[in-house]
LOTIGU-522318 format. One record per residue (C-alpha): y, x, z. Coordinates in Angstrom, 3 decimals, always signed. Layout:
N
    north     east       up
        Y        X        Z
...
% end
This chain:
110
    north     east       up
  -25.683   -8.978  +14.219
  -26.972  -11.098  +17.525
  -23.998   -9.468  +19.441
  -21.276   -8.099  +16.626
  -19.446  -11.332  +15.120
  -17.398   -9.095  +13.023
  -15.276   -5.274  +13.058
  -12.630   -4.292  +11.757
  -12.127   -0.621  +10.300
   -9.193   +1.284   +9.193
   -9.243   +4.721   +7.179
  -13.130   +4.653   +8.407
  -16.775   +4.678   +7.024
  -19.972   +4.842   +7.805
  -20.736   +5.470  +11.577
  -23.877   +7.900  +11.416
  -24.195   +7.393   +7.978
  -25.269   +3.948   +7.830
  -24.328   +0.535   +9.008
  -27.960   -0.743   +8.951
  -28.332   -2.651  +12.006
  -25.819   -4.879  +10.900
  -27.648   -5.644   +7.114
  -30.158   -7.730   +8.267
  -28.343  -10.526   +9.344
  -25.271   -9.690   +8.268
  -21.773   -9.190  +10.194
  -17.833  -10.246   +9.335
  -16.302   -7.161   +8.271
  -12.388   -6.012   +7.364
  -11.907   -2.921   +5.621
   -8.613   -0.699   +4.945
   -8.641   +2.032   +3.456
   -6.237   +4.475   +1.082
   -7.484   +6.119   -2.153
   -5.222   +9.258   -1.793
   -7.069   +9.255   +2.151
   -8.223  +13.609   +1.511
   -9.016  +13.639   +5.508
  -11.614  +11.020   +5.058
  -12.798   +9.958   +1.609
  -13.145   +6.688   +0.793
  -16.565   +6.595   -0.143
  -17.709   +6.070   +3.478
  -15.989   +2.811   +3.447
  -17.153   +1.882   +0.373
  -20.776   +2.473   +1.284
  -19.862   +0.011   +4.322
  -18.865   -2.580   +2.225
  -21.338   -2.038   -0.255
  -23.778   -2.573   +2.381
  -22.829   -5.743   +3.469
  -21.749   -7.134   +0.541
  -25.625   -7.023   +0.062
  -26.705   -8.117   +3.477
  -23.947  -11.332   +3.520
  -25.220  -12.561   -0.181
  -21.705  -11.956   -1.316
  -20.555  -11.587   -5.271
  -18.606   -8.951   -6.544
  -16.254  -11.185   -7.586
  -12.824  -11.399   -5.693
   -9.843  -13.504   -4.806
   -6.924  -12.279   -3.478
   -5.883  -12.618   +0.245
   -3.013  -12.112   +2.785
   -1.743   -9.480   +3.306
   -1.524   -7.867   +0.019
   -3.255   -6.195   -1.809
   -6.574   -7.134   +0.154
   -9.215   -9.051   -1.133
  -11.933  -11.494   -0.068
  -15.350  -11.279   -1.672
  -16.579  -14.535   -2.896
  -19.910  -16.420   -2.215
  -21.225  -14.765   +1.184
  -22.700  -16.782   +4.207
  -21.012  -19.068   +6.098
  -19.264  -17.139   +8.322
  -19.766  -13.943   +7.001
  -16.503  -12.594   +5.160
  -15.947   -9.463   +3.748
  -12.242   -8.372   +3.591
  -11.272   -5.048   +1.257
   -7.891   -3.997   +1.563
   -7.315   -0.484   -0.540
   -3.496   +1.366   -0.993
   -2.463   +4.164   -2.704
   -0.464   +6.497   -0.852
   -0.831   +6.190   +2.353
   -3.177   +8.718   +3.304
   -4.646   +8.890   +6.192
   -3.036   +6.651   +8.333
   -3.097   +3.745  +10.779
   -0.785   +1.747   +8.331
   +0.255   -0.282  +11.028
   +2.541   -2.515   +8.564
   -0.897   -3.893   +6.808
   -3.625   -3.358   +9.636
   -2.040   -5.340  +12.441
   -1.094   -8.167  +10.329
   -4.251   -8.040   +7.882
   -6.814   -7.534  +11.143
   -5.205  -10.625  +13.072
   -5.692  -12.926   +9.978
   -8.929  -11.809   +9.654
  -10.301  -12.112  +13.460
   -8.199  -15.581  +13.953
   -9.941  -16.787  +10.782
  -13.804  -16.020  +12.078
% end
């Protein structure tokens, strides 16, 4: 968290199972992923977010954000955002249409 303002992560999850180094002071963090995604489940990017949800004092509750359908959880640090954007569909897939747009929002914004 001294070096990593924030990352970005689509169709992803948990690098070496955990994101820990980043939970005690808490990182930025944009999230895409697909339900229907069979090559990698998301669970691993749930854990992720789950994780810093914790770590960046967020809420569970939500408000929606551009692009649709992601989401911004409410309450974290200053600076800290989380952004979940989930599709059905898709698969496992870049989704350029919704990463490159969603990801530049998010970055621009930090």
């Amino acid at each position: 968290p001294t070096v990593l303002r924030g990352y970005g992560v689509v169709a992803g999850g948990l690098v070496g199972g955990s994101n820990r180094d980043c939970e005690s002071g808490g990182v930025a963090a944009w999230f895409l992923h697909d339900l229907n995604d069979n090559e990698n489940p998301i669970s691993g990017n749930e854990g992720a977010r789950n994780r810093l949800i914790t770590a960046n004092g967020c809420t569970m509750t939500t408000m929606p954000v551009e692009p649709s359908p992601c989401v911004r959880y409410q309450g974290c640090r200053e600076g800290l955002p989380i952004d979940w954007c989930q599709t059905t569909g898709a698969g496992h897939s870049v989704q350029a249409s919704l990463s490159g747009p969603g990801m530049w929002q998010f970055f621009s914004s930090l």
